[in-house]
PyMOL commands that place a pseudoatom at each C-alpha (Angstrom):
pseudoatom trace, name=CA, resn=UNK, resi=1, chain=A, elem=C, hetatm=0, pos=[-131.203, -127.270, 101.936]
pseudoatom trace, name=CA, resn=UNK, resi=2, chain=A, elem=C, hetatm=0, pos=[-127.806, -126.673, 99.706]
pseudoatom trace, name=CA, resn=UNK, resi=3, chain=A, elem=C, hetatm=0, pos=[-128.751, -127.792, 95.935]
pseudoatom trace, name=CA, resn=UNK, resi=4, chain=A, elem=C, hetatm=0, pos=[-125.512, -129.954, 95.304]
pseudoatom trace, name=CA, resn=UNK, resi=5, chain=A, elem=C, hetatm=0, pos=[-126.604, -131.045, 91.914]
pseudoatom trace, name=CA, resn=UNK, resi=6, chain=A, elem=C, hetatm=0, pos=[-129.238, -129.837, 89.383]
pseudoatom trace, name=CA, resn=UNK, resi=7, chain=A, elem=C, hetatm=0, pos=[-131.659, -132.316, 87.960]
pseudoatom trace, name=CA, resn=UNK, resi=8, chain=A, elem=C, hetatm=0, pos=[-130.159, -133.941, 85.144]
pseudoatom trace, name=CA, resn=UNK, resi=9, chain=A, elem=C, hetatm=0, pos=[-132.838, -133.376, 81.858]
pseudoatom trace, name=CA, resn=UNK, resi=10, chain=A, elem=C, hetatm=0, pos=[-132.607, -135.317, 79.009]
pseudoatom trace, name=CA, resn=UNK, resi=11, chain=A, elem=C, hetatm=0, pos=[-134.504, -135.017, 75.628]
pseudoatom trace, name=CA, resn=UNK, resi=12, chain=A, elem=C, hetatm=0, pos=[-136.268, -137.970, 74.642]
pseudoatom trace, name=CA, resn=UNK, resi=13, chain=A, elem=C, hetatm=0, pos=[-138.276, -136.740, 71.975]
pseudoatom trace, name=CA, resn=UNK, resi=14, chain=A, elem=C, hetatm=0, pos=[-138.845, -133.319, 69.944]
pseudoatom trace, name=CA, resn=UNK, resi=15, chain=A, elem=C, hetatm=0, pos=[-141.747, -133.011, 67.340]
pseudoatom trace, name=CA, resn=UNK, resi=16, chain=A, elem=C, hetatm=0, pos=[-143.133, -130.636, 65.488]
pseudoatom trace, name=CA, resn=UNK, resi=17, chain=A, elem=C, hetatm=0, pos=[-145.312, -129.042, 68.308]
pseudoatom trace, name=CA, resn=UNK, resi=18, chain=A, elem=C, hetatm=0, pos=[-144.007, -130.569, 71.750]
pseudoatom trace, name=CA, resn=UNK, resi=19, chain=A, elem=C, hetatm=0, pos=[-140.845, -132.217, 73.771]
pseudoatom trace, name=CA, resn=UNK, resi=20, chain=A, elem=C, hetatm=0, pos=[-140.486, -134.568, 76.475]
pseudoatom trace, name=CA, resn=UNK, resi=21, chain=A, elem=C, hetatm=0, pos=[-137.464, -134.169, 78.979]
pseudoatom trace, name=CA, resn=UNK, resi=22, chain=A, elem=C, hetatm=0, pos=[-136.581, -136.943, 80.835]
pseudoatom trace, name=CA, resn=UNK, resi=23, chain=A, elem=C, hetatm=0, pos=[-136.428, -135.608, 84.299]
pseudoatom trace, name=CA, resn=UNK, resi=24, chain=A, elem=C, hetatm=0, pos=[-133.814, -137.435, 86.623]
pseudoatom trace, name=CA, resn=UNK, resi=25, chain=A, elem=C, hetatm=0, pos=[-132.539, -136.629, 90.816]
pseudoatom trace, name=CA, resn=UNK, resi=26, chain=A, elem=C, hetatm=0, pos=[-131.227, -137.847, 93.551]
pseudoatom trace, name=CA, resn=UNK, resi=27, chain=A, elem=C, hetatm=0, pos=[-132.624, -137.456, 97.053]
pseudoatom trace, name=CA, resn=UNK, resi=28, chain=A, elem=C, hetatm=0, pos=[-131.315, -134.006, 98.936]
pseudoatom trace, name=CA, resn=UNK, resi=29, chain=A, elem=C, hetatm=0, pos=[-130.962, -132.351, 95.663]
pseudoatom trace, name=CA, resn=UNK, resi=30, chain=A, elem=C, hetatm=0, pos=[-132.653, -130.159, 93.820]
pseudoatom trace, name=CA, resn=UNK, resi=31, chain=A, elem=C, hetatm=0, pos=[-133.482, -127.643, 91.328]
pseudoatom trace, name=CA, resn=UNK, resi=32, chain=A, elem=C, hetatm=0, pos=[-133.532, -123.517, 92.229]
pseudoatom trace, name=CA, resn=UNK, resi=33, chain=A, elem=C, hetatm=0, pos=[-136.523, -121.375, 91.467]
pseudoatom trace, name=CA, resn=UNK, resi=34, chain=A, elem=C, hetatm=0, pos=[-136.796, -121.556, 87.603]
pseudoatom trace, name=CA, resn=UNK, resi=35, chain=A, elem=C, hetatm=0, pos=[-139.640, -120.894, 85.355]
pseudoatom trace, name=CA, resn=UNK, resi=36, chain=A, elem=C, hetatm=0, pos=[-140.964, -121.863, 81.533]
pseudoatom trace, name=CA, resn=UNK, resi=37, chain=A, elem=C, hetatm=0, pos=[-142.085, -120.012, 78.969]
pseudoatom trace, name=CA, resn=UNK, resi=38, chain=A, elem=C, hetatm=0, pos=[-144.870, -122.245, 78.185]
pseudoatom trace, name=CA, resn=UNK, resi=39, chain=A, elem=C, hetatm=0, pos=[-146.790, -124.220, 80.053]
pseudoatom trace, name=CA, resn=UNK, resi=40, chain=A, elem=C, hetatm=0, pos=[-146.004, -127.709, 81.078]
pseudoatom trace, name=CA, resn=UNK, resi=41, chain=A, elem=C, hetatm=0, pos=[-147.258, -131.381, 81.844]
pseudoatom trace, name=CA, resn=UNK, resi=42, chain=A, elem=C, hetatm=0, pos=[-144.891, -133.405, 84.857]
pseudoatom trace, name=CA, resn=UNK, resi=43, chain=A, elem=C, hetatm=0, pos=[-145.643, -136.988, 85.020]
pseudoatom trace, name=CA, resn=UNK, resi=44, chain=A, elem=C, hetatm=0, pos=[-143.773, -138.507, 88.129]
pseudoatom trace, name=CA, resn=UNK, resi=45, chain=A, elem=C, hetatm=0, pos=[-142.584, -142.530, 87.058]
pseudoatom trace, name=CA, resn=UNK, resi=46, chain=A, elem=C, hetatm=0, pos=[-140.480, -142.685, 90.417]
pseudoatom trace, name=CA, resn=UNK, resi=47, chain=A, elem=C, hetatm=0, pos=[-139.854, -140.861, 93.733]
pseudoatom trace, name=CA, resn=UNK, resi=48, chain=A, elem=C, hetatm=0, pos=[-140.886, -137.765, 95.626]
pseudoatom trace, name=CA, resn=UNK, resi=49, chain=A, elem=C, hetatm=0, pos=[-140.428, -134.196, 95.436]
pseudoatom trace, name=CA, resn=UNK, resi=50, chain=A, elem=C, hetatm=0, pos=[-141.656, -131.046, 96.589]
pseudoatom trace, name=CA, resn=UNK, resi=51, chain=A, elem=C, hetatm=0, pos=[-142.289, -128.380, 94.163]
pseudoatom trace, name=CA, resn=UNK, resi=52, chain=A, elem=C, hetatm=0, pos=[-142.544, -124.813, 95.581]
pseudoatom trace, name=CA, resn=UNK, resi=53, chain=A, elem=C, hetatm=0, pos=[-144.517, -121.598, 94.537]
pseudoatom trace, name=CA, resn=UNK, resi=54, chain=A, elem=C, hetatm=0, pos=[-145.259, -118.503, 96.363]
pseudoatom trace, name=CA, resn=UNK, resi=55, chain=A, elem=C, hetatm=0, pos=[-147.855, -119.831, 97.675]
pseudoatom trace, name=CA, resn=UNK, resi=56, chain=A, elem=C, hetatm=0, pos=[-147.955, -123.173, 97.446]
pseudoatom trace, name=CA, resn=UNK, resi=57, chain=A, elem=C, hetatm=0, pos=[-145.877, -126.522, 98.471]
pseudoatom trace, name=CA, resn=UNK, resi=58, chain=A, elem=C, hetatm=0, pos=[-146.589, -129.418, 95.342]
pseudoatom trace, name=CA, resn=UNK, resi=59, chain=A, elem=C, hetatm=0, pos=[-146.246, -133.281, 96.756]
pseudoatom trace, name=CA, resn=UNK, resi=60, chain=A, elem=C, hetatm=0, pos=[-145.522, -134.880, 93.505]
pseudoatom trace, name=CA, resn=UNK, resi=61, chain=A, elem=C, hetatm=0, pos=[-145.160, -138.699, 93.823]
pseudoatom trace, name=CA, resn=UNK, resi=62, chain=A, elem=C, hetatm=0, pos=[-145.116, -141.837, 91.713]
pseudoatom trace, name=CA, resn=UNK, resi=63, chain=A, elem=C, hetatm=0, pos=[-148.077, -141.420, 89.335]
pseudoatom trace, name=CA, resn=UNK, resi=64, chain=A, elem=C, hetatm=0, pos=[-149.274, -138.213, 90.501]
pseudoatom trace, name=CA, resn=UNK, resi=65, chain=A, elem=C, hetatm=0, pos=[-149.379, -135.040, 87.312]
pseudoatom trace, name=CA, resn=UNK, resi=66, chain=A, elem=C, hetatm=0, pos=[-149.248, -131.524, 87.482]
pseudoatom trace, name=CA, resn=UNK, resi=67, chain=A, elem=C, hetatm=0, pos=[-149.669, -128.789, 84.498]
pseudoatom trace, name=CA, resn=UNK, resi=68, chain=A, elem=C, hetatm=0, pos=[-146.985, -126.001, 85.822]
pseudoatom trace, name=CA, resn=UNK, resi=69, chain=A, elem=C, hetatm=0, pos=[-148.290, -123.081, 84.081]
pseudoatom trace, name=CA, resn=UNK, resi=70, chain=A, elem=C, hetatm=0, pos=[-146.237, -120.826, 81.577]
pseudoatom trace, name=CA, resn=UNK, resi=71, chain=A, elem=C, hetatm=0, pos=[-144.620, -118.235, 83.568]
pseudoatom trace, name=CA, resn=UNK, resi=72, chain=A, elem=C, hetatm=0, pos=[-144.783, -119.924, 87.964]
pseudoatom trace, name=CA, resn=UNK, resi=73, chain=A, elem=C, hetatm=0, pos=[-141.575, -119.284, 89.438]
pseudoatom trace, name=CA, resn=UNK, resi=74, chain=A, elem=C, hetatm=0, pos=[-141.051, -122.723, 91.248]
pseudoatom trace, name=CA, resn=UNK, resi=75, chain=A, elem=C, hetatm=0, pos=[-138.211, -124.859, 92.605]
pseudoatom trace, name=CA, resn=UNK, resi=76, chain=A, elem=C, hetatm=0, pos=[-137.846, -128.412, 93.100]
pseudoatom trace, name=CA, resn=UNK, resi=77, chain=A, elem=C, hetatm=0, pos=[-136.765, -130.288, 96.204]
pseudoatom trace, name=CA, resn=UNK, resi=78, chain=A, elem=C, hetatm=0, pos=[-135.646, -134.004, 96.022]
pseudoatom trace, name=CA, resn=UNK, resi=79, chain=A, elem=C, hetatm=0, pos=[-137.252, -135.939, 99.063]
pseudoatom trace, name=CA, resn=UNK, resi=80, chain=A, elem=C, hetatm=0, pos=[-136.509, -139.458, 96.929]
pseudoatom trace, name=CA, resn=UNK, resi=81, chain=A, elem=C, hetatm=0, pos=[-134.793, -140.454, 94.081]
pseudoatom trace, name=CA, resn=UNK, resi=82, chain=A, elem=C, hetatm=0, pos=[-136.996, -138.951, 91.203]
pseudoatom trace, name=CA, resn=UNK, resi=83, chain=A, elem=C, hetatm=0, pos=[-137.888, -139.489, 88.207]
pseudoatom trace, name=CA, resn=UNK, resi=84, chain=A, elem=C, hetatm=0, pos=[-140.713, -137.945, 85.873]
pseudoatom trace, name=CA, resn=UNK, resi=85, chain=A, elem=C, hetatm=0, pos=[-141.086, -136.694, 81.879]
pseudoatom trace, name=CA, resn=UNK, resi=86, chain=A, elem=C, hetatm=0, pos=[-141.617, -133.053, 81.351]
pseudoatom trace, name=CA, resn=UNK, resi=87, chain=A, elem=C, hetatm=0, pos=[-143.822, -132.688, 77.660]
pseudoatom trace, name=CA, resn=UNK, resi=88, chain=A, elem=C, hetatm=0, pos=[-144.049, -128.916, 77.036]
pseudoatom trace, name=CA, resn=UNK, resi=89, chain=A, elem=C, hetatm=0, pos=[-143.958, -126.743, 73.882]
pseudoatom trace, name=CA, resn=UNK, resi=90, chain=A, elem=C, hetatm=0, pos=[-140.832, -127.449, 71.455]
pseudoatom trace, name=CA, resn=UNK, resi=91, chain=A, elem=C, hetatm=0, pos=[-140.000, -123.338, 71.997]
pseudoatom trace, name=CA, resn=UNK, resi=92, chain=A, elem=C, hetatm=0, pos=[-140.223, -123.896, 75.348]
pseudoatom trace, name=CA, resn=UNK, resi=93, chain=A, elem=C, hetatm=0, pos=[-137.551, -122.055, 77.644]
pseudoatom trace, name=CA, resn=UNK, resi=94, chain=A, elem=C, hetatm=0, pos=[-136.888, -122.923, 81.267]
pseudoatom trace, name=CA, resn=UNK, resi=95, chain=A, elem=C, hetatm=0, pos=[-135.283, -119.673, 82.755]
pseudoatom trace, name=CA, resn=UNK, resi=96, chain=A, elem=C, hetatm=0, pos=[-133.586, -119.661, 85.980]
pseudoatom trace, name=CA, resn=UNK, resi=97, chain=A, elem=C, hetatm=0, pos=[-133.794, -116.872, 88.062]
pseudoatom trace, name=CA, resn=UNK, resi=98, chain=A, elem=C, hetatm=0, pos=[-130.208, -116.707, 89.527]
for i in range(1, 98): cmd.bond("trace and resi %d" % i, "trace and resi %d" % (i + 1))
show_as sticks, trace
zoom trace
């Protein structure tokens, strides 16, 4: 699949000790393999998406969580419109790795 667009993230808060990034996509998009420098929480409000490890393929779905921990290269394929909050560390870093 060719990524035509990045998610689009969005800050909705920042406090002393965390964030939370809106997380928005369209279907057949996606994001390439990225990581964080601290561990996160995803919360999925709408869609579907497939995130990928190594090792591992990720359904994440309306409702459905996942703690991505600090450091897991991972990339993010759009199977529906998505939508989600991302609450990780304020210092937090996403790095991409191209």
């Amino acid at each position: 699949m060719e990524v035509l667009n990045r998610p689009q993230l969005t800050h909705l808060q920042v406090g002393e000790n965390l964030k939370v990034l809106q997380i928005e996509a369209v279907a057949d998009t996606g994001m390439p393999e990225h990581s964080s420098s601290h561990e996160a929480v995803i919360v999925v409000q709408e869609g579907k998406a497939i995130l990928k490890t190594k090792d591992t393929n990720y359904i994440l779905r309306k409702g459905s969580t996942m703690l991505v921990p600090a450091g897991l290269k991972h990339s993010l394929t759009i199977i529906k419109d998505f939508k989600a909050v991302a609450i990780m560390a304020t210092d937090s870093i996403i790095n991409f790795n191209n």
